[in-house]
N, C-alpha and C positions, 0 to 999 in steps of 0.2 A: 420441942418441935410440934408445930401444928398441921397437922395431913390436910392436904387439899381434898383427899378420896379416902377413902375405909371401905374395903370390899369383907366383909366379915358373914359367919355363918353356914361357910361352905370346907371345901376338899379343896387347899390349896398345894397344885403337886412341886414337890421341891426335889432337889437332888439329893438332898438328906432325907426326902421323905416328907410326907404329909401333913400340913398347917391348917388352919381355921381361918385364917383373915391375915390380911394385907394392908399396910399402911401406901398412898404415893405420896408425893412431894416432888412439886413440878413434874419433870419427865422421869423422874427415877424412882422404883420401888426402896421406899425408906426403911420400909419394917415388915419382919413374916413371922405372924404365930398365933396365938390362939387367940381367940374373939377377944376374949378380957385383957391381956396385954394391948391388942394393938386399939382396941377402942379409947384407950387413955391418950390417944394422942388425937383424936377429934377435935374441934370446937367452933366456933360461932363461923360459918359460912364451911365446913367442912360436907360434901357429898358423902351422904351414905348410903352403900346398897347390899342389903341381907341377898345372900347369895341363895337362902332356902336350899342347902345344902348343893346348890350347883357347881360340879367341878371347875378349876381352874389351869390353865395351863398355858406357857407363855405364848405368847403371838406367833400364829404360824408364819413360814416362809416359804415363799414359793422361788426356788430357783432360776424357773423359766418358763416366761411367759410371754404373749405378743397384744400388752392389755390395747396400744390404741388402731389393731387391726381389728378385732371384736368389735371397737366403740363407731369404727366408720361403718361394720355391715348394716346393709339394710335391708338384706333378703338373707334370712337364715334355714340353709337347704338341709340342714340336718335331719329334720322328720320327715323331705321327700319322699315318696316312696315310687313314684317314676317319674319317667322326662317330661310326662305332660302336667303333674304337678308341678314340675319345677317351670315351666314354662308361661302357667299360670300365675305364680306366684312374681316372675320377674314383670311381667306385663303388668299385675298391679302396682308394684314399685312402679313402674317405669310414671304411670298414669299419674300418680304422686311427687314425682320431682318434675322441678322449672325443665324448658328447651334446653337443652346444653349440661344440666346433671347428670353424671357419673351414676349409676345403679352397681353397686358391687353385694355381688350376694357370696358366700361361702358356705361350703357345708357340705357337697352330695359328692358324692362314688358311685362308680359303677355297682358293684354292689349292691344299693341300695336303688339306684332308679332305674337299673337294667340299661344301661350304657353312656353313654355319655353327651351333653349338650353340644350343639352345635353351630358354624357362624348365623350358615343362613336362615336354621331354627329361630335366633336368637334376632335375628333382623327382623322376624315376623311379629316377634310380640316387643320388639323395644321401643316403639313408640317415638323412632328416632333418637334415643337419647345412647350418650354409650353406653356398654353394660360391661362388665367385667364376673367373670363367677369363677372363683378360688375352688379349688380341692378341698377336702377336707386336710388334707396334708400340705395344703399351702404352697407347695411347690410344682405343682400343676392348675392353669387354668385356661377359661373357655374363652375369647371374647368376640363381642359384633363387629361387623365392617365398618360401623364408627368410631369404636375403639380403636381398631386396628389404624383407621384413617388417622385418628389425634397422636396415635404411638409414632404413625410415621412408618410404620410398619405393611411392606406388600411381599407381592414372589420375590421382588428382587431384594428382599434384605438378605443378607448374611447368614446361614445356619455354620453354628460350629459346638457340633454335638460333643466335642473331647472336651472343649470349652464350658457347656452347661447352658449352652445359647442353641436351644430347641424350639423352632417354628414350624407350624404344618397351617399354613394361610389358607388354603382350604375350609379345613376345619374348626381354623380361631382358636386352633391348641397353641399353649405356651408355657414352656416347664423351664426350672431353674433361674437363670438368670433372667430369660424372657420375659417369665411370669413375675417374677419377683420387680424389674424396669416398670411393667405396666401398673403394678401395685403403688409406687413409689411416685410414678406419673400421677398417677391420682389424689395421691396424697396431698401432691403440692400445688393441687391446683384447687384445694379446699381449705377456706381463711381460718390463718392462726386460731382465734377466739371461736369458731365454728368448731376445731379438735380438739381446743381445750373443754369445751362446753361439754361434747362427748365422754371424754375421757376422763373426764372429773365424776360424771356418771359411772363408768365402768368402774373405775376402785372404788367409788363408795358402793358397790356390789360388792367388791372382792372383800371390804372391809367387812361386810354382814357375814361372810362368809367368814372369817375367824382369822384370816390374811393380815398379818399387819408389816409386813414387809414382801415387796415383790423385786424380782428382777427383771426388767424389761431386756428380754436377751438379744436382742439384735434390730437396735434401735440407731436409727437415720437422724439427721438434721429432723426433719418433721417432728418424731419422736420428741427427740431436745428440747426443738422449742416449746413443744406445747408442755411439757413439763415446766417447764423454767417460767411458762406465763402461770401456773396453775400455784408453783412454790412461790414465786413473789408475791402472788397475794394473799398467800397462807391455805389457799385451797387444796390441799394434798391431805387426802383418807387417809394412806398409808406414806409409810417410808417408798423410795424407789433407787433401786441399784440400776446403772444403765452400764450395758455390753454395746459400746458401741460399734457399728456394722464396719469392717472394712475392706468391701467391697465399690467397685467400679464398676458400672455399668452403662453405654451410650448407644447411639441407633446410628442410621442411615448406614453407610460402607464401611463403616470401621468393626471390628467383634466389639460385642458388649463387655466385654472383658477384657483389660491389658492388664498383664502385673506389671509394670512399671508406675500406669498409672493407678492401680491398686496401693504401693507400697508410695505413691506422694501422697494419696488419700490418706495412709494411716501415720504419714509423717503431722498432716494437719488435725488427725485425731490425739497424735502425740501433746501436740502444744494445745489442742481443747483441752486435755486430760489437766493442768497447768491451772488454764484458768480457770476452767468451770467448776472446780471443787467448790462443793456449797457446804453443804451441813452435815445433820445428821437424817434429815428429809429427803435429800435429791444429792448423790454423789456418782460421778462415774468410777466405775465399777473397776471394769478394761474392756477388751478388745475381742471381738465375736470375727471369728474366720469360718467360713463354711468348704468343710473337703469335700460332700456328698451331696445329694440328692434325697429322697424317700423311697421305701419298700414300696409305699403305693404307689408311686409313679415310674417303679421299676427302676429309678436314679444311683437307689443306694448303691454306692460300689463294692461290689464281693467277689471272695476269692474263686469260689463256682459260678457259674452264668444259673439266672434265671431258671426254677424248676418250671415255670411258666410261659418262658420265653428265650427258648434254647439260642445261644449266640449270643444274650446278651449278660454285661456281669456290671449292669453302671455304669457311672463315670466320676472320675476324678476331678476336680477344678482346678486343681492345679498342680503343677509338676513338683518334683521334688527338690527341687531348686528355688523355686518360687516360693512354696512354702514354706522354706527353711530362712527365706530372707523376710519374710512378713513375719514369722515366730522372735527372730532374730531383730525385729525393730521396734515391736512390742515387748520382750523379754528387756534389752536393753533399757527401755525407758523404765524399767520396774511396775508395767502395765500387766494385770493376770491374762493369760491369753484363752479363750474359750472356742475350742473347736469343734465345729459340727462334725460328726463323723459316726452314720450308723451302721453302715454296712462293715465286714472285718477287713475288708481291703483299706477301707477308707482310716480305720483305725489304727491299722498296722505303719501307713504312711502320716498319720497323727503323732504317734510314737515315736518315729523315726525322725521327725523332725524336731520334737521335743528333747529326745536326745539329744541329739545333734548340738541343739544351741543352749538347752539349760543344763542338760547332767543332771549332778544332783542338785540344782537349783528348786527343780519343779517345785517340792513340796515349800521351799520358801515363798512363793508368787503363789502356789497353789496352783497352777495349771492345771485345766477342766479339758474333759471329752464332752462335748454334750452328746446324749442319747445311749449311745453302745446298742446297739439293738443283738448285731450277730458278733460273734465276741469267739475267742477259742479260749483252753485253757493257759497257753503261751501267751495271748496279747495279754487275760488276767493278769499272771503272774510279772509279767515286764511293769502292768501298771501300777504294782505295787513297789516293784522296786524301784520303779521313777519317784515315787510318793505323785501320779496324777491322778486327781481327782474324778470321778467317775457322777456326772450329771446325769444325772436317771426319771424320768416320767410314770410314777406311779401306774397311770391308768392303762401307757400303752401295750404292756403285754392284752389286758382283755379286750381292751378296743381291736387290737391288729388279730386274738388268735387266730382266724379265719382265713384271714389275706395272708398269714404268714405264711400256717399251716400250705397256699400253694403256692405259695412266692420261692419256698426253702426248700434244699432238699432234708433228706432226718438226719445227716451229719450235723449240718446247718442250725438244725431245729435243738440238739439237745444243749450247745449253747447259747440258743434264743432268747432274749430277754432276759439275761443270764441274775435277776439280783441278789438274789441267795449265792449263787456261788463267788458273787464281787465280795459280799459281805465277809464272809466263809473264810477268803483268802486274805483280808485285811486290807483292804482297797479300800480310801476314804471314800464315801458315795454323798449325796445332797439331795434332796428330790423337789420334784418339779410337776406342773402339769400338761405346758405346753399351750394354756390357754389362748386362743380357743379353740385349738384341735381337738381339748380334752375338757371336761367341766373343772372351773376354776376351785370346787371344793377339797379342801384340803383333806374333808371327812370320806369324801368318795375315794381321792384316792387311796388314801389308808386301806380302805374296804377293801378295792381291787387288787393291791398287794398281798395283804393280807389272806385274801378268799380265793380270787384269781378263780372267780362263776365260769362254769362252765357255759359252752351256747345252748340253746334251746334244743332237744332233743339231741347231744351228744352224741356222736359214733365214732369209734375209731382211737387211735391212741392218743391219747392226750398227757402222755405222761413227762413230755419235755415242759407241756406248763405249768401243768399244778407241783412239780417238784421244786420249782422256785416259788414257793409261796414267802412270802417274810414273816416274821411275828410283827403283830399291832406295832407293841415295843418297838422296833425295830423302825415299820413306817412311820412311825409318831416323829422319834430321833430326825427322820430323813428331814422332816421338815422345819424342827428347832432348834436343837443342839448343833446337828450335824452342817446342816443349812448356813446357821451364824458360821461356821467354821469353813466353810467355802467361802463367804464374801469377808471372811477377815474379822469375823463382827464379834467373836466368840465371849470376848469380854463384857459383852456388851446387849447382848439379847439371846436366847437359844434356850434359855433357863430361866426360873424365880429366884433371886437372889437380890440379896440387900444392893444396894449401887446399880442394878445395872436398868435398864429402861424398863418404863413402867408399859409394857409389849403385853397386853394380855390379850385372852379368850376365855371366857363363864360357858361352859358345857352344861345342857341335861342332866347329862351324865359321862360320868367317865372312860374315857375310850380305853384305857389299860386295865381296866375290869370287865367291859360291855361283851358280851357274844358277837360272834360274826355279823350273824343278821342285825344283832342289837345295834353295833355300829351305824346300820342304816335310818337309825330312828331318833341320832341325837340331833339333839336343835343347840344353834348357834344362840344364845341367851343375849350376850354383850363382847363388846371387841373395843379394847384401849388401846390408843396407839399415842404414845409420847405424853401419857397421863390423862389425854381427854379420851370421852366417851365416844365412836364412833357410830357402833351398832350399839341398841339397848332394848331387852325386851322383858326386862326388869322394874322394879318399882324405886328410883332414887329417892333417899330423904334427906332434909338437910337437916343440922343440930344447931339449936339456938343454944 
C-alpha cells in the first residue's frame, strides 16, 4: 500500500494509547504507529507532514449548531456595550446594503446594552432598509416597521402566547415562533448561490477550528438547499449532519402554528428523509421538535415561575397530545428525534412523550433532549432509563451564570446546568456549542466545562456551578467518541483507528495533559476531513 498522507513525528492519541505517526489512504486512516513503521508505506506523490511533536486527535464534533445563521449576520452585537452602539452599528450596515436589503444583526442582551432596541429606535437609523436583530439566544428579536411591514405583521395579527406566537408591534419584539417566521422570511428572500457563498465560508472557519464534523440542528428547506448546492460541487469543509426542522409557521389571521399542519410538514420531511440521503458528507440526520423557549427570553418552560418574573413559568409548544403524535411519526419512520427542551417542565413532557411512543426503543434511534439546562434528579434518572440521550452546550453554563443565577430560584439552581451529575448517573451525553450563541471552538468549550471561570469580581454562592465542572477527559469524549455515538457514526469517526475516517485535528499541544489555563493557549496546527487538508499551519513535504 501506498499512503496518500503520512502525519509522523508527533503524539498520535489512540484508544490503546499513544502512537507516532499515521498512514491515510483515501478517506480512511490505513495505519497507526511509530514514525519508522508507518513511513514505509510513503512514496512517489505521498504528502508528508512532521508533526514536530504536535498532538493529534480525531476530528471534533459538534452536536449543535446553527452554521448558516451566523453566515447571514451582518451586524455582530456581541461586543455592544449599549443601545446606542448598537444603533450605530446597525446604521452603518444599513448605509451598505442595496434599497430593499434585509440588515439582520444578532448578538446583544439586555445585559449587556442596558435594555433593549427598539421599533422606532430602529426606523431612525435604518435607512429605510429592513432590519432584523436576533437575541443572543435566538429566540427573541427586535425588528423595524419595514420589517414588520414585509412580515405582514401589524396590531391586528394574532398573539397566541400558549402557542409561542409572541408580538408586542409597538416594540418590534418577536419571541419564538414570531422571531423564528421572520428569520426564515429572510432567509428565503436571499438567492440560493448568495447562502451558499456564505456558508461555505462559515465552515471553512469551523474547519480551522478543529470541527470536522457538524450538525446543523434545526435546519429548513434554506438550510438543505444551500448545502446540497455546496456538496454537489464538492465544496463542503466538513462533514454535515442535518436535524431537520419540523415546525409550521404562517401569518395573517391564522396562529403561526397548527399541529396538524406541523405533523404534514414532518410527513413531507419523512419522504426527504428517503430521498436525500447522500454520503458520508451531507446526510439527514432526523427530526428537530422544539418543546421551549430560552432562560433568556424567559420562554423556557419550568416547574417554578420565574425568580425574575413572578407569574410566569414559560411556555410549552405544544400539548401533550400533539407531541406525542409528532414523536410518534418520526419514531415510526426510524428517524432520531431531537428535542428542544430546557427548562424541567419542558423536559419532563419531552420524556413523557418519549415514553409514550418509544419505550425502550429510545436508546436504539438514540433519541436526544437538546440542552437540559434545569433538570432534577428524577427527570436524570428517567433519562437514563429510557437510554435518552442528553445533548449538552459546553459553553452555556458560563455564558448563562449570571442570567441564571436570577432567572432560578436555588432549588432550581443546584440542578442547573447539571453535566457532571448526567455523566455521574450514566446518561449518554454529546456536546455542542450552539453556534453562534456560543463560539464555534471546540477548545473553548472544553475550557468552560472543564474550568467553569468564574465572573469578574465574584460574590455570593457559586457553588451550584463550579460543582459541575467535568474533567478535560470527559469534555474532549463529548465531542468525539461520545459525539460519533449520537449521530450513529461510532464505527466510523470519534476515534484513531485503523478503518475508520481519516477525521483529524494536529494540536500544539495536548489537551489531556495541558493545565486549565494551558488549555487556552492551544492552536489548532491542521484539520483533515475525509483525508484532505482543510486547515494547515504546518509545513507539507512531498517524497520522490
Amino acid at each position: 500500500m501506498q499512503a496518500d498522507l503520512i502525519l509522523y513525528g508527533g503524539r498520535v492519541i489512540t484508544p490503546s494509547g499513544v502512537a507516532e505517526a499515521l498512514a491515510v489512504k483515501g478517506d480512511r486512516i490505513a495505519a497507526v504507529g511509530s514514525s519508522g513503521r508507518v513511513l514505509r508505506f510513503a512514496g512517489l506523490g505521498t504528502h508528508l507532514v512532521d508533526l514536530g511533536g504536535a498532538a493529534v486527535l480525531p476530528g471534533f464534533i459538534d452536536c449543535h449548531m446553527h452554521p448558516l445563521t451566523e453566515a447571514m449576520v451582518d451586524v455582530n452585537l456581541t461586543s455592544a456595550r449599549s443601545l446606542s452602539e448598537v444603533y450605530s452599528m446597525v446604521r452603518k450596515a444599513a448605509r451598505e446594503k442595496a434599497r430593499g436589503e434585509w440588515v439582520l444583526g444578532f448578538g446583544w442582551s439586555e445585559a449587556a446594552i442596558g435594555g433593549e432596541p427598539t421599533r422606532s429606535e430602529l426606523d431612525e437609523v435604518s435607512e429605510g432598509r429592513p432590519v432584523l436583530l436576533a437575541r443572543v439566544c435566538l429566540h427573541s428579536a427586535v425588528a423595524n416597521s419595514r420589517a414588520l411591514e414585509l412580515l405582514k405583521i401589524s396590531r391586528r395579527t394574532p398573539v397566541d402566547e400558549e402557542k409561542g406566537v409572541i408580538i408586542d408591534y409597538d416594540s418590534g419584539v418577536l419571541k419564538e415562533l414570531a422571531a423564528e417566521y421572520a428569520l426564515r422570511y429572510m432567509l428565503r428572500q436571499t438567492p440560493s448561490e448568495v447562502k451558499a457563498r456564505r456558508l461555505q465560508a462559515t465552515l471553512g472557519k469551523l474547519a480551522s477550528l478543529g470541527l470536522a464534523t457538524i450538525v446543523d440542528a434545526a435546519a429548513g428547506i434554506e438550510e438543505l438547499q444551500a448545502y446540497r448546492v455546496l456538496h454537489k460541487a464538492g465544496r463542503l469543509p466538513v462533514r454535515v449532519r442535518v436535524l431537520l426542522r419540523a415546525l409550521a409557521v404562517s401569518t395573517g389571521r391564522r396562529s403561526f402554528t397548527d399541529p396538524i399542519r406541523a405533523v404534514s410538514l414532518l410527513d413531507s420531511l419523512v419522504d426527504l428523509k428517503d430521498v436525500l440521503v447522500e454520503d458520508s458528507w451531507l446526510r439527514i440526520q432526523g427530526i428537530k421538535l422544539f418543546l421551549d423557549g430560552s432562560l433568556g427570553a424567559r420562554t423556557a418552560a419550568l416547574e417554578e415561575e420565574y425568580r425574575d418574573k413572578p407569574g410566569c413559568r414559560g411556555e410549552l409548544l405544544h400539548t401533550p397530545s400533539e407531541l406525542r403524535e409528532l414523536v410518534s411519526k418520526a419514531h415510526s419512520a426510524g428517524l432520531q428525534v431531537c428535542i428542544h427542551a430546557i427548562g424541567d417542565r419542558a423536559v419532563k413532557a419531552a420524556l413523557d412523550a418519549l415514553e409514550d411512543v418509544a419505550r425502550k426503543e429510545c436508546s436504539k434511534l438514540r433519541h436526544r433532549i437538546e440542552h437540559c439546562q434545569v433538570l432534577s434528579r428524577e427527570l436524570i434518572a428517567r433519562m437514563r432509563e429510557l437510554g435518552v440521550i442528553a445533548s449538552i452546550q459546553l459553553s452555556f453554563a458560563t455564558s448563562d451564570r449570571e442570567m441564571a443565577a436570577c432567572r432560578l430560584s436555588s432549588r432550581q439552581l443546584e440542578h442547573a446546568y447539571p453535566w457532571k451529575l448526567l455523566l455521574e448517573a450514566g446518561v449518554k451525553c454529546c456536546g455542542g456549542s450552539d453556534y453562534p450563541i456560543e463560539d464555534a471552538s471546540p477548545l473553548t468549550g472544553v475550557y468552560n466545562a472543564a474550568a467553569r471561570p468564574l465572573p469578574p469580581e465574584a460574590r455570593g454562592d457559586w457553588s451550584w456551578y463550579l460543582s459541575q465542572r467535568i474533567s478535560v477527559r470527559q469534555a474532549v469524549d463529548l465531542l468525539t467518541a461520545s459525539a460519533a455515538y449520537a449521530i450513529h457514526e461510532e464505527n466510523l469517526m470519534g476515534s484513531i483507528e485503523e478503518g475508520k475516517y481519516a477525521d483529524l485535528v494536529a494540536l500544539s499541544e495536548n489537551p489531556l495533559e495541558a493545565s486549565l489555563e494551558g488549555l487556552k493557549r492551544i492552536k489548532v496546527l491542521m484539520t483533515v476531513v475525509g483525508g484532505g487538508i482543510r486547515h494547515l499551519q504546518l509545513r507539507p513535504q512531498s517524497r520522490a
